[in-house]
C-alpha positions in Angstrom: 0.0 0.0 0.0 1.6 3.3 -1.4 1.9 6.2 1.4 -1.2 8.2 0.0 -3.5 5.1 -0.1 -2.5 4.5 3.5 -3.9 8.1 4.1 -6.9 7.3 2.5 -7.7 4.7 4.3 -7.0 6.1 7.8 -9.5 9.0 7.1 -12.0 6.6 5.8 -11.7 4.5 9.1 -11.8 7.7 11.1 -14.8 8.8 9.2 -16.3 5.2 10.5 -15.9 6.2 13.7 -19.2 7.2 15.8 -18.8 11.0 16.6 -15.7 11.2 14.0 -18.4 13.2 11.4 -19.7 15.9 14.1 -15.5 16.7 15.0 -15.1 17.1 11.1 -18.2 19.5 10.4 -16.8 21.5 13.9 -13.4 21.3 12.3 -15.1 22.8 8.5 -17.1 24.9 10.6 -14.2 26.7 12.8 -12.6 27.7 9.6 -15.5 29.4 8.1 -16.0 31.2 11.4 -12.2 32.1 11.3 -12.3 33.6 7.6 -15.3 35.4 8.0 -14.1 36.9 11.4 -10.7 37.9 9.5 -12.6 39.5 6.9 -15.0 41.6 9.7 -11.8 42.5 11.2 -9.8 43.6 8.7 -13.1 45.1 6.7 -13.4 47.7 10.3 -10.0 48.1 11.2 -9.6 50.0 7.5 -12.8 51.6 8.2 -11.7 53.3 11.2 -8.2 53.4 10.3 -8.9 55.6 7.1 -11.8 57.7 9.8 -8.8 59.0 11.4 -6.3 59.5 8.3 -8.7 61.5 6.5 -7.8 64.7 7.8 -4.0 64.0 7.4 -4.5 63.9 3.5 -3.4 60.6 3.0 -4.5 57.3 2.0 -3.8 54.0 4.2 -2.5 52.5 0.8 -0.1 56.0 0.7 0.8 55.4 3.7 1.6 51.9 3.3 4.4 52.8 0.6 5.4 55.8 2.3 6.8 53.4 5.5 8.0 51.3 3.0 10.2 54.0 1.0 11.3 55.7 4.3 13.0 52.5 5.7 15.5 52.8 3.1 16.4 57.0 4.6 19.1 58.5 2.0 20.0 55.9 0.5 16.7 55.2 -1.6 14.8 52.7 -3.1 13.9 51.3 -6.5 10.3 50.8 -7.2 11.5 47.2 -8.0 13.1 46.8 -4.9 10.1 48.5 -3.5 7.4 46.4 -5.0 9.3 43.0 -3.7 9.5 44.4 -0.6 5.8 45.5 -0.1 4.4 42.1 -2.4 2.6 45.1 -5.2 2.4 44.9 -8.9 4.6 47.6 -10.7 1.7 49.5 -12.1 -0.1 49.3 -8.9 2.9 50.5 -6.7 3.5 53.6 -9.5 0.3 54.8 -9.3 0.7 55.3 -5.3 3.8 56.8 -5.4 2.9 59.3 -8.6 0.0 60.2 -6.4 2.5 60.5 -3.1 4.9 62.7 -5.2 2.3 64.7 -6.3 1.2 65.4 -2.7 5.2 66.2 -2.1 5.4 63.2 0.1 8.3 61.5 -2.0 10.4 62.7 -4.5 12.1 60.4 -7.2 15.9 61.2 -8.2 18.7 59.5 -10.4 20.3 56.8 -8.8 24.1 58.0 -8.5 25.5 54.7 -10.0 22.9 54.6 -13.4 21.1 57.5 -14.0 18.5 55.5 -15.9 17.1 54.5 -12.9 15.3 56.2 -10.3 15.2 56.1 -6.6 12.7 57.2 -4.4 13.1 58.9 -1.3 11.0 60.3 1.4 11.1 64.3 1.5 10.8 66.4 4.8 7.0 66.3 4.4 6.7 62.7 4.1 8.7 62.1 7.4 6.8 64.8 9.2 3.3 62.9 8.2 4.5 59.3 8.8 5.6 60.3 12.1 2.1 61.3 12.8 -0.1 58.7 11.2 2.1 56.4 13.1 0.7 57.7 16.7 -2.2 57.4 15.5 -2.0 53.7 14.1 -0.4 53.5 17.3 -3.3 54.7 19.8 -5.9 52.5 16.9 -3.9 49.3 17.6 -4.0 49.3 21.5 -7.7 50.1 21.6 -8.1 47.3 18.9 -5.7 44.8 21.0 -7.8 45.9 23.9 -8.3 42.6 26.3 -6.0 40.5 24.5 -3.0 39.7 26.7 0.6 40.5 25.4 1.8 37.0 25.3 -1.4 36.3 23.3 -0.9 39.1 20.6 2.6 37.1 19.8 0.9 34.2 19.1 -1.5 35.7 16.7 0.8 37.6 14.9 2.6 34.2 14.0 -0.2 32.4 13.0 -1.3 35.4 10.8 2.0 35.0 9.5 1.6 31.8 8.6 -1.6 32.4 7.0 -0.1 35.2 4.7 3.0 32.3 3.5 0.6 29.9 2.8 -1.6 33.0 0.7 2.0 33.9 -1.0 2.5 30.2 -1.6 -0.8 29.8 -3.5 0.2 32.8 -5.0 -2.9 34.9 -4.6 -1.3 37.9 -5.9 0.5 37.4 -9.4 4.3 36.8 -8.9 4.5 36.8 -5.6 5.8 33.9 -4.7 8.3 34.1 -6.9 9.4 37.4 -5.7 9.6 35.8 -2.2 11.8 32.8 -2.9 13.8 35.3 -4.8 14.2 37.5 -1.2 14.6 34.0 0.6 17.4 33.6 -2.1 19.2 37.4 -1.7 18.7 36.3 2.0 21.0 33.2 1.8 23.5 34.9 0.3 23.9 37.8 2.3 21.0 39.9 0.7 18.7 41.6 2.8 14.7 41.4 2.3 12.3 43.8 3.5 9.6 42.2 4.7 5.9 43.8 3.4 4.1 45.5 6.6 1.1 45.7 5.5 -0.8 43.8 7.7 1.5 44.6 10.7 1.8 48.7 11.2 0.3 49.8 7.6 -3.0 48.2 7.1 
């Protein structure tokens, strides 16, 4: 008996088992209740979260690639770079930052090695508003994370972690996994790979 027939024919004896059916329904059931609670979740935490960026003038996706760029200070980053780092399409990503640069939040310059490519840096206004959309993510998050215990908030940040890697792995959004065993690869060899915060601080 090959190894997958074996399996089948453990979870047909299993499903023999009195009770064995009502553990798998609670099982299917639990999941549902999890995706739709993720979806709630992350459906009001954008609500709010864009309630109190409003008057700031910027957009929770704006500000999502404005942490990303400023991470990188003088030095810059290449929307390529950028776009592995944050897990975004290239079209997608330069339509955020044209509309950040418009609002003179970034500024794009000629990288000093090839000046047929462009980095993108943060610029004096950029910093100014990041550093206050981030107290107020900040004051969001604990009122959000109210009653949860510390140790508690750990655990749920790695199994939302692990939810995200097994997204990238189905590759939900075109190219991404392949952009991430790319960083996994830059990674091995010394490389350094930003990892996407978008569910984390920027969301």
């Amino acid at each position: 008996m090959t190894g997958e027939e074996a399996k089948i024919s453990a979870s047909v004896r299993y499903a023999s088992v009195p009770g064995a059916c009502y553990f798998i329904k609670m099982k299917r059931d639990e999941r549902i209740r999890i995706g739709f609670l993720i979806h709630d979740v992350s459906r009001l935490r954008r609500t709010a979260f864009d309630q109190r960026m409003k008057p700031l003038g910027i957009t929770r996706s704006q500000w999502w690639v404005l942490g990303g760029v400023s991470r990188h200070g003088e030095v810059g980053i290449t929307q390529t770079e950028l776009a592995n780092v944050l897990d975004l399409g290239k079209v997608a990503l330069g339509s955020l930052i044209d509309r950040l640069e418009e609002g003179g939040f970034v500024e794009r310059r000629a990288d000093g090695q090839d000046r047929r490519v462009n980095r993108i840096h943060p610029t004096s206004k950029g910093i100014g508003i990041l550093e206050k959309m981030q107290k107020v993510a900040m004051e969001m998050n604990a009122k959000v994370m109210k009653g949860i215990p510390l140790q508690q908030q750990h655990q749920l940040a790695e199994m939302l972690h692990v939810m995200k890697i097994n997204l990238i792995d189905m590759d939900v959004v075109p190219g991404s996994k392949e952009r991430r065993n790319a960083g996994n690869g830059a990674a091995a060899t010394g490389g350094r790979r930003g990892e996407s915060e978008s569910a984390d601080a920027f969301d």
